[in-house]
C-alpha positions as CSV (number, residue, x, y, z in Angstrom):
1,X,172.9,190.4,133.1
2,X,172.0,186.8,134.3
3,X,169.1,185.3,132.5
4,X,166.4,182.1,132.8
5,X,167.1,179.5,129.9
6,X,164.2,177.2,129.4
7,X,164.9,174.4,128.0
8,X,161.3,172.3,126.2
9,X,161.7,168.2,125.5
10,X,159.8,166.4,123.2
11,X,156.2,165.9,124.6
12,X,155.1,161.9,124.8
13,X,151.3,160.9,125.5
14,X,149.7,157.7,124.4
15,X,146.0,157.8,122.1
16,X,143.4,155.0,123.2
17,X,140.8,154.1,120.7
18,X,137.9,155.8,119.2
19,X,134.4,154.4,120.0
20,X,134.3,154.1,116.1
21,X,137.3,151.9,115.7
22,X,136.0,149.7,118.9
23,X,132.6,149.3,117.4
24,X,134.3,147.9,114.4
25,X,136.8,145.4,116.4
26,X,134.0,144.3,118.3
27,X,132.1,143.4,114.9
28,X,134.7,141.8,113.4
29,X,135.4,139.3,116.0
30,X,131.1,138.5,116.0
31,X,131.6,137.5,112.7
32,X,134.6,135.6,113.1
33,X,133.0,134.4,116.1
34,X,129.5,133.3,114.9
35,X,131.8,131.7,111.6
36,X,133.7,129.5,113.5
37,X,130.9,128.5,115.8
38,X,129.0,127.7,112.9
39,X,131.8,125.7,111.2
40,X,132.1,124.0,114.2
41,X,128.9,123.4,114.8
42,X,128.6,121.7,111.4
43,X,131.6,119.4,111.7
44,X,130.1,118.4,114.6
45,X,126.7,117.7,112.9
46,X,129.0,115.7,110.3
47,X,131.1,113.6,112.4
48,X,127.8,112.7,114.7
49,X,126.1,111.4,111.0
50,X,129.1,109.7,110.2
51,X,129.0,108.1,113.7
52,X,125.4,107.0,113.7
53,X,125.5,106.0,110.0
54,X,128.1,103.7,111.2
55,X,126.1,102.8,113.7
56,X,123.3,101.9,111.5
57,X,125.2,99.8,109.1
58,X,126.6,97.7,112.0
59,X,123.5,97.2,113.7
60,X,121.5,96.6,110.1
61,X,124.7,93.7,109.6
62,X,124.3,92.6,112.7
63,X,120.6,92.2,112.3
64,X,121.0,90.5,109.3
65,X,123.5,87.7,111.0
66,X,120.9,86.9,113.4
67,X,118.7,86.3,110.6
68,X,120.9,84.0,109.0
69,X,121.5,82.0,112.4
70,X,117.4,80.9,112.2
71,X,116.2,77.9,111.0
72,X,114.1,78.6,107.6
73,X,110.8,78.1,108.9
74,X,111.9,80.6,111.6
75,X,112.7,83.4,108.9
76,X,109.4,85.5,108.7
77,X,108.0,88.4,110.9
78,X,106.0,89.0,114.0
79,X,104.2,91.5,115.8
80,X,102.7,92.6,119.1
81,X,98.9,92.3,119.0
82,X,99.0,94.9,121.9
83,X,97.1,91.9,124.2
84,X,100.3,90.0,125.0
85,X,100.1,88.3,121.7
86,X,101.6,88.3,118.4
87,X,100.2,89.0,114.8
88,X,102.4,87.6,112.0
89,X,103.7,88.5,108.1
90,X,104.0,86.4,105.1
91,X,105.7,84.1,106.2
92,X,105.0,84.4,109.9
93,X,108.4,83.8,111.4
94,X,110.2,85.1,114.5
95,X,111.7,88.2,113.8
96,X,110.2,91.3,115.0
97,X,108.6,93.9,112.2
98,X,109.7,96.7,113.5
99,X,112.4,97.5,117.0
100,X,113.7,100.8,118.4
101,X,117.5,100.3,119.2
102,X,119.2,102.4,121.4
103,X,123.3,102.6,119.9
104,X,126.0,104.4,118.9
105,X,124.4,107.8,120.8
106,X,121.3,108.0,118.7
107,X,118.1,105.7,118.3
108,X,117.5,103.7,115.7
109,X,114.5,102.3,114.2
110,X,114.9,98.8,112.5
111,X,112.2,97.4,109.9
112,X,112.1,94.1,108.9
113,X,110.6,93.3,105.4
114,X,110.4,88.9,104.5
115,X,108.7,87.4,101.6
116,X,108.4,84.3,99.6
117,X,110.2,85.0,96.2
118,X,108.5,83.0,93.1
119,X,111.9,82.8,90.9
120,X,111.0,82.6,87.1
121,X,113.6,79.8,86.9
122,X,111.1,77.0,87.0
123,X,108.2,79.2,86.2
124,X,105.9,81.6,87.7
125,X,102.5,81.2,90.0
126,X,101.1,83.3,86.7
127,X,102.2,80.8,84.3
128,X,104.7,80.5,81.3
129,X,106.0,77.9,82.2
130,X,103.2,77.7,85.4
131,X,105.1,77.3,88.9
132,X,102.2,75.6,91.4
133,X,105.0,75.7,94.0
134,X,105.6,79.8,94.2
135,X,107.0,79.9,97.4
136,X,111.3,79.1,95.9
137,X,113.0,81.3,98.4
138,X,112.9,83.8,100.9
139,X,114.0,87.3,100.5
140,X,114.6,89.6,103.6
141,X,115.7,93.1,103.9
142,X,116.6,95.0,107.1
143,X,116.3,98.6,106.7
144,X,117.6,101.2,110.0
145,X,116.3,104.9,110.0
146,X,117.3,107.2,112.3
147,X,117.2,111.3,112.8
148,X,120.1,113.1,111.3
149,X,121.0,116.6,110.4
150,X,119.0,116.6,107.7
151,X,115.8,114.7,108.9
152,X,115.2,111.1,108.5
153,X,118.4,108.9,107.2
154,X,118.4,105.1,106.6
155,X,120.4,101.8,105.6
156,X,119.7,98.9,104.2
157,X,120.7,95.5,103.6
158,X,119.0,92.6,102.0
159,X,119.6,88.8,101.6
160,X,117.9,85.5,100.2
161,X,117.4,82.2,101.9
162,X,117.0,79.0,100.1
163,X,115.3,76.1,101.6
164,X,116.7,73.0,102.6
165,X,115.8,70.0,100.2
166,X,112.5,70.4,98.2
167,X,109.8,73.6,98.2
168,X,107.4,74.2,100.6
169,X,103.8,72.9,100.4
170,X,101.9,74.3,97.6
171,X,98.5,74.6,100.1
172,X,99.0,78.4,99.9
173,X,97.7,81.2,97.1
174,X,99.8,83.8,96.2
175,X,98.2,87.3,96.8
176,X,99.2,90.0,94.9
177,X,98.0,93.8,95.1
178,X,98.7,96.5,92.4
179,X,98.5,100.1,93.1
180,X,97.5,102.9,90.5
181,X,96.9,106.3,90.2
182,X,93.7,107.8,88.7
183,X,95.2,108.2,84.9
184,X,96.4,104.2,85.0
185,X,100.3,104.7,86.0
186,X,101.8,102.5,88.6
187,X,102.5,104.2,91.8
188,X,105.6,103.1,93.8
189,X,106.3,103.3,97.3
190,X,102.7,103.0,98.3
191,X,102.3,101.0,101.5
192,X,100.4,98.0,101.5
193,X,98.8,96.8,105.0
194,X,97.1,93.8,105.2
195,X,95.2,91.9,108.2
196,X,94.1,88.4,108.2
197,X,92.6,88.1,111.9
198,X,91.9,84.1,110.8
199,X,95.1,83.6,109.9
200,X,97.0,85.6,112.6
201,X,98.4,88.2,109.7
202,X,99.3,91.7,110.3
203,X,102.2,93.1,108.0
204,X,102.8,95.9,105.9
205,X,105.0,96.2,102.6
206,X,105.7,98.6,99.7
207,X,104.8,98.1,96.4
208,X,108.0,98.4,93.5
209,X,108.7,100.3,90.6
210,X,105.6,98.6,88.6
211,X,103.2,99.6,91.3
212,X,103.1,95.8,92.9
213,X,103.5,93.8,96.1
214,X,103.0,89.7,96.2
215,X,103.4,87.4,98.9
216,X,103.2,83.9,97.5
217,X,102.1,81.5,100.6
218,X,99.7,83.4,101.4
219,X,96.7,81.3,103.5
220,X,93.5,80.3,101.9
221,X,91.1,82.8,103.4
222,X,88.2,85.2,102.0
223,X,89.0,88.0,104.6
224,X,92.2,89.2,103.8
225,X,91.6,93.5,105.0
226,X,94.0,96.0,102.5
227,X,94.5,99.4,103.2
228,X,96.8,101.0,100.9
229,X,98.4,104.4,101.7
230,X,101.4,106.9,100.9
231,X,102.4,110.3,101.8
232,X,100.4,113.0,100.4
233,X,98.4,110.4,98.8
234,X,94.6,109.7,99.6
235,X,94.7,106.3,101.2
236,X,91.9,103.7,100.4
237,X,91.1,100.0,101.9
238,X,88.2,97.3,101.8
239,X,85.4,97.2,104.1
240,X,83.7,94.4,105.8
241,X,80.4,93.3,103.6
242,X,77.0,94.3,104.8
243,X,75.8,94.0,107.8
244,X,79.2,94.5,108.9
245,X,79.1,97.9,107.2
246,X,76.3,100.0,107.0
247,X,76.5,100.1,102.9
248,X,77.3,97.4,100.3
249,X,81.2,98.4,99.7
250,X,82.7,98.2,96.6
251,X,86.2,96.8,97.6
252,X,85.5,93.4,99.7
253,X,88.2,92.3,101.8
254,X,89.9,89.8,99.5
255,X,90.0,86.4,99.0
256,X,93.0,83.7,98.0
257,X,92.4,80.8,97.2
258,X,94.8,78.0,97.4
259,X,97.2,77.1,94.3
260,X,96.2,80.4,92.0
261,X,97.5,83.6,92.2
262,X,95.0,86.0,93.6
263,X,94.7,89.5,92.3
264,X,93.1,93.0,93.3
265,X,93.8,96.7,92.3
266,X,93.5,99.5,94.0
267,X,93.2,103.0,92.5
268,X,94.9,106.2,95.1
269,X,96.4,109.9,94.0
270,X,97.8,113.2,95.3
271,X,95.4,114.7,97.6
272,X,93.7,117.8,97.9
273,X,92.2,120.9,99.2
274,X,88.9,121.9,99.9
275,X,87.7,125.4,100.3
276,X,84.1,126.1,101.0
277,X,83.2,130.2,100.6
278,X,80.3,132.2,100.8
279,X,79.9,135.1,98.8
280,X,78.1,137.6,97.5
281,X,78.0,138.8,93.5
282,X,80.6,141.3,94.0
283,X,82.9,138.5,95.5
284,X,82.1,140.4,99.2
285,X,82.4,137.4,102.1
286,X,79.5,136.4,103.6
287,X,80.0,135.1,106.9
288,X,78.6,132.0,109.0
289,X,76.6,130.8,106.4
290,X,75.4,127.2,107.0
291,X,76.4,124.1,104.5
292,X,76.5,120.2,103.8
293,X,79.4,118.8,102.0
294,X,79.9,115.4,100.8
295,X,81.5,113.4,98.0
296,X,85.1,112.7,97.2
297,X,85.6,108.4,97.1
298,X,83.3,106.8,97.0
299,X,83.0,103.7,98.8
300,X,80.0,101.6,98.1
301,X,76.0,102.2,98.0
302,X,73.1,102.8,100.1
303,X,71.4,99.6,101.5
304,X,68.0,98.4,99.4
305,X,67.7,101.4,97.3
306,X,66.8,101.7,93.7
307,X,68.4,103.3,91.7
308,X,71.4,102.6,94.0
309,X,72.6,105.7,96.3
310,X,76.5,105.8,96.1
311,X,77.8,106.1,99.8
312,X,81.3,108.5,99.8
313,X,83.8,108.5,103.2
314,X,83.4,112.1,103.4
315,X,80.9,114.2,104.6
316,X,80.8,117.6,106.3
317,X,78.7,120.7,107.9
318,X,79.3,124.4,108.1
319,X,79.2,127.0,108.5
320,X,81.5,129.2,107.0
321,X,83.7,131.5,109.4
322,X,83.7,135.0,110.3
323,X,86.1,135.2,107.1
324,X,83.3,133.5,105.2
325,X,84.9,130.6,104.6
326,X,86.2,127.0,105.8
327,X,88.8,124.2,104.7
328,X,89.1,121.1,104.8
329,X,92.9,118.9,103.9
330,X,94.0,115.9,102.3
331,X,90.9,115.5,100.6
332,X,90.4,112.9,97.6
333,X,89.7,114.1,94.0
334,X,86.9,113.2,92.5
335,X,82.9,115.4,92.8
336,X,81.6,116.6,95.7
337,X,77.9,117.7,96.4
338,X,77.3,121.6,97.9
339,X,74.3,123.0,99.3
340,X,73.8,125.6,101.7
341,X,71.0,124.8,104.2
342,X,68.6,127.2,106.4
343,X,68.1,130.6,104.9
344,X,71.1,133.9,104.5
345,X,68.9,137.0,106.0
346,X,68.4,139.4,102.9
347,X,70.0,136.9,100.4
348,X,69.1,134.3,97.5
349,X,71.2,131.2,96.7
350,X,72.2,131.7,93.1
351,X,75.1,128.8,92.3
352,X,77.8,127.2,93.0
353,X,80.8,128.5,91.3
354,X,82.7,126.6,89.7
355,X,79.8,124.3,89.3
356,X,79.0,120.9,87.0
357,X,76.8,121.6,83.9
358,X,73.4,120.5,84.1
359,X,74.0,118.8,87.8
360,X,73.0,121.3,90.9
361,X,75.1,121.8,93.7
362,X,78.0,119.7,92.3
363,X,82.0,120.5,91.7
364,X,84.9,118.6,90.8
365,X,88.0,118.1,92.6
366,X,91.2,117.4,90.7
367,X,94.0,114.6,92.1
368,X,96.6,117.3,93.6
369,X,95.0,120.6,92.9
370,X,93.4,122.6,95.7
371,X,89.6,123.6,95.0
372,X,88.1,126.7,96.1
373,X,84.2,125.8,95.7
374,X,82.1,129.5,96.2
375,X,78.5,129.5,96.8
376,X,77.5,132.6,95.7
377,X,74.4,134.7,96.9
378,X,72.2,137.7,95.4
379,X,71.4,140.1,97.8
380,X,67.8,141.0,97.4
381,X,67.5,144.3,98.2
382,X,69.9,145.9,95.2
383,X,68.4,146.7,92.3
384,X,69.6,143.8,89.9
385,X,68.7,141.3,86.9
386,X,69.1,138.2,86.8
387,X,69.3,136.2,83.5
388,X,68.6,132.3,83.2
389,X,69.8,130.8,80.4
390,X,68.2,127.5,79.3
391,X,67.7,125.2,76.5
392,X,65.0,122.4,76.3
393,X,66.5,118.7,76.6
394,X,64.2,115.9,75.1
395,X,67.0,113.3,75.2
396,X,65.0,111.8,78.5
397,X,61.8,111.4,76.6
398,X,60.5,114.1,78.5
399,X,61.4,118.1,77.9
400,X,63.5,119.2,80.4
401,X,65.0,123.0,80.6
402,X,69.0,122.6,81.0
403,X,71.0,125.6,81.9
404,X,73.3,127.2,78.5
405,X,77.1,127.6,79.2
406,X,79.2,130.1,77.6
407,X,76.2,132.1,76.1
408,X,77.0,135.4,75.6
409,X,74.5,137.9,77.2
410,X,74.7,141.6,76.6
411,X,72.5,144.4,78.7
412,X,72.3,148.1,77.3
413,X,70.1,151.0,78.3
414,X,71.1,153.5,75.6
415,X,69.3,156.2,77.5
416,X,71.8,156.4,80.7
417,X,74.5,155.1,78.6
418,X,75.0,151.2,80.3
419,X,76.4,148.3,78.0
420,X,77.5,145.4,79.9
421,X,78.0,141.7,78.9
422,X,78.3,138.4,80.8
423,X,79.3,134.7,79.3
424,X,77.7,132.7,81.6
425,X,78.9,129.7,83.5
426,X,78.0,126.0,83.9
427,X,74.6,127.8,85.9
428,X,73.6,129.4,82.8
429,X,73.2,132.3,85.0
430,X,74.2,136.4,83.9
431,X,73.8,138.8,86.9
432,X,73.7,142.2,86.2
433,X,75.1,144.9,87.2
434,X,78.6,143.4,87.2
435,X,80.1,146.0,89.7
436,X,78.1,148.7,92.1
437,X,76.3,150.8,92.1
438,X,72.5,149.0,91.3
439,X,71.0,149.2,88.4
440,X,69.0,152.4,87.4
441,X,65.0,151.9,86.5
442,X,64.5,151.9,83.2
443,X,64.2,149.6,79.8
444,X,66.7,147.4,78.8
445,X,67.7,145.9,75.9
446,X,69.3,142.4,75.5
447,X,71.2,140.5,73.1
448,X,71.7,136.6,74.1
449,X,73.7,134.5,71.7
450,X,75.3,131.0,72.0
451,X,77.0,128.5,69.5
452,X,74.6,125.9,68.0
453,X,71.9,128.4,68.9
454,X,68.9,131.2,67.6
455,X,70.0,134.5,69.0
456,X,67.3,135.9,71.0
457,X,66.9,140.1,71.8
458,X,64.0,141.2,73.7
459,X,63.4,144.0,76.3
460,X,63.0,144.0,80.0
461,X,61.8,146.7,82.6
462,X,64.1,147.2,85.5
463,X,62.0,148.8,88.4
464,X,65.3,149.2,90.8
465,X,63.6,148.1,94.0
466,X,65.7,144.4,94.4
467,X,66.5,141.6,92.4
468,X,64.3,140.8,89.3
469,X,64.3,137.3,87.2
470,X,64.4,137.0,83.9
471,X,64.5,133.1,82.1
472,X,65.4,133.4,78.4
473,X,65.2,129.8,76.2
474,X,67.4,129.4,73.2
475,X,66.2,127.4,70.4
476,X,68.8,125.3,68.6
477,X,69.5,126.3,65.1
């Protein structure tokens, strides 16, 4: 009997990979992918800072050697007028203020600070022992800024240059400007621009850690022009006298005089915020509701008026916005004056919240503190009461009602079971109700008490057709 013998191998066949295993591959070189371009990205960040702060010292040395190649009248600064002439520092000179350079792949801005140095050694323009010859030395520092990785970069280098022989002429003044904030501190790094067109000046300094800048040799003139600024700081300046300005300023330009040292201080701080809202009781925006604005720094006083009128660099109309409301930026601190103007269909102006005891219409903004400033409105067809809380003021010679702040005003209606109570505000005002719905007709009770004060009760009939007044004086104890 023949038979068939079959005879089975070993099977071999080859597995690819799953899409799961794939997916994961393919996410594992992203990472490594996006990590080494990002590495290398940032080494090349690096070694580009590295090259340009290179760059910057060379070209701030190099600067510097040019400098010291000048003869010592030469060593001062100079401008472009914008006219094809030249405005000058103290001392004028010929170096150029300020230069874009092209170098090293990047572009560099170069600033050139020079100043007379009054050295204590043989006195000072102040006195103790007193210097009449302030102008000893020269001091100039090149500083280069350019754009780097992580924003604005710079290098510096500074050097002093003696005169030959004796001093200069002592025919110049020494002007010196001090910079403060509102509380008295010095404030450093303010800039410091000053114009002289009589004398052909046109520079611009910072002051140091005491809130100072001086340039001894400083022309005789009376119309040296300051403005004084620094970043997120509201700026100030002089202003021509009147008729040059429509107002009698408060900060002249300044004068020096020959042979003293010539002072003035100027007073800046953090800026601010201003949010004007209109609002109803229940703190519901109003919209497009028409207002003037002005206050803030004030820079001098009305023309031939009596009492004098102060004049203020800001000033401002609405309305609000759909939203009910509208800002305004970098403002200075200091009061501002708020009204609304025209009429608010179905409304009544009430106050301004936060307000100024005893002065209508005002609010105070704080040096670096952003100010919301609501004028708030009663709408006249909700049935409401509104409580005026005043006190009689003599101190004039005549009685005049002042508003109470912080009096305490409680409403009840036992009947229908309401008990509410309001302190008021600077306004001496206490609306009622305090949230919707409108106050029921019916007889009230109230309570109204205040510190220094007779506490006064009384009743009042609330009809519930709209908005009712009700003016309570306190007599003091």
């Amino acid at each position: 009997m023949s038979g068939t013998t079959i005879s089975c191998g070993k099977e071999s066949r080859k597995r690819g990979f799953s899409l799961v295993e794939a997916l994961l591959l393919l996410f594992l070189f992203s990472v490594i992918a996006t990590t080494s371009y990002q590495l290398f990205t940032l080494g090349a960040n690096r070694i580009l800072d590295v090259r340009k702060k290179l760059g910057a010292t060379a070209l701030a040395s190099e600067r510097m050697e040019m400098i010291r190649s000048l003869p010592y009248d030469s060593i001062g600064t100079k401008k472009s007028d914008g006219a094809g002439g030249w405005t000058y520092g103290i001392p004028p000179g010929d170096i150029l203020e300020t230069e874009a350079v092209s170098e090293s792949g990047g572009i560099f801005s170069v600033h050139t600070v020079a100043q007379y140095i009054d050295d204590s050694f043989d006195g000072k323009a102040s006195g103790g022992p007193l210097d009449v010859v302030p102008t000893d030395y020269k001091r100039v520092q090149v500083e280069v800024s350019w754009n780097g990785s992580d924003g604005t970069q710079q290098v510096d280098t500074w050097s002093t240059f003696s005169p030959d022989g004796v001093e200069q002429p002592s025919n110049t003044g020494v002007l010196s400007v001090n910079v403060l904030d509102s509380s008295g501190a010095s404030v450093e790094g303010a800039s410091v621009h000053i114009v002289n067109t009589a004398s052909g000046i046109d520079l611009t300094a910072e002051t140091d850690s005491f809130g100072n800048q001086s340039w001894p040799g400083a022309p005789p003139s009376t119309s040296y022009m300051i403005a004084i600024s620094k970043n997120g700081y509201y700026g100030v300046q002089t202003y021509p006298a009147a008729p040059a300005s429509a107002f009698n300023p408060l900060d002249l330009p300044m004068s020096v005089v020959a042979g003293s040292v010539n002072q003035k201080t100027f007073v800046v701080d953090h800026s601010s915020s201003i949010t004007v809202r209109s609002e109803d009781t229940f703190s519901t925006a109003i919209p497009s509701v028409g207002f003037t604005i002005t206050g803030g720094h004030q820079v001098g006083t009305e023309l031939a008026t009596i009492p004098l009128t102060p004049v203020y660099d800001f000033s401002s109309t609405g309305p609000t916005g759909t939203d009910g409301e509208k800002s305004y930026t970098a403002r200075s601190y200091g009061r501002y004056l708020l009204a609304p103007t025209g009429t608010v269909s179905g409304y009544r102006f009430l106050r301004l919240d936060p307000g100024v005891s005893d002065t209508d219409g005002a609010f105070d903004v704080v040096p670096g503190v952003d100010q919301t400033a609501k004028m708030v409105f009663a709408n006249t067809s909700v049935g409401s009461l509104l409580f005026a809380v005043t006190r009689i003021d003599n101190s004039g010679g005549t009685a005049v009602n002042r508003p109470v702040e912080t009096a305490t005003v409680r409403l009840q209606d036992v009947a229908i079971g309401y008990d509410a109570t309001i302190v008021t505000g600077p306004s001496g005002q206490a609306y009622f109700p305090t949230t919707m719905p409108v106050l029921a007709p019916g007889t009230y009770q109230y309570d109204i008490s205040a510190t220094g004060y007779v506490t006064e009760t009384g009743s009042v009939v609330v009809t519930g057709s709209g908005l009712q007044d009700e003016t309570v004086t306190l007599t003091a104890q």
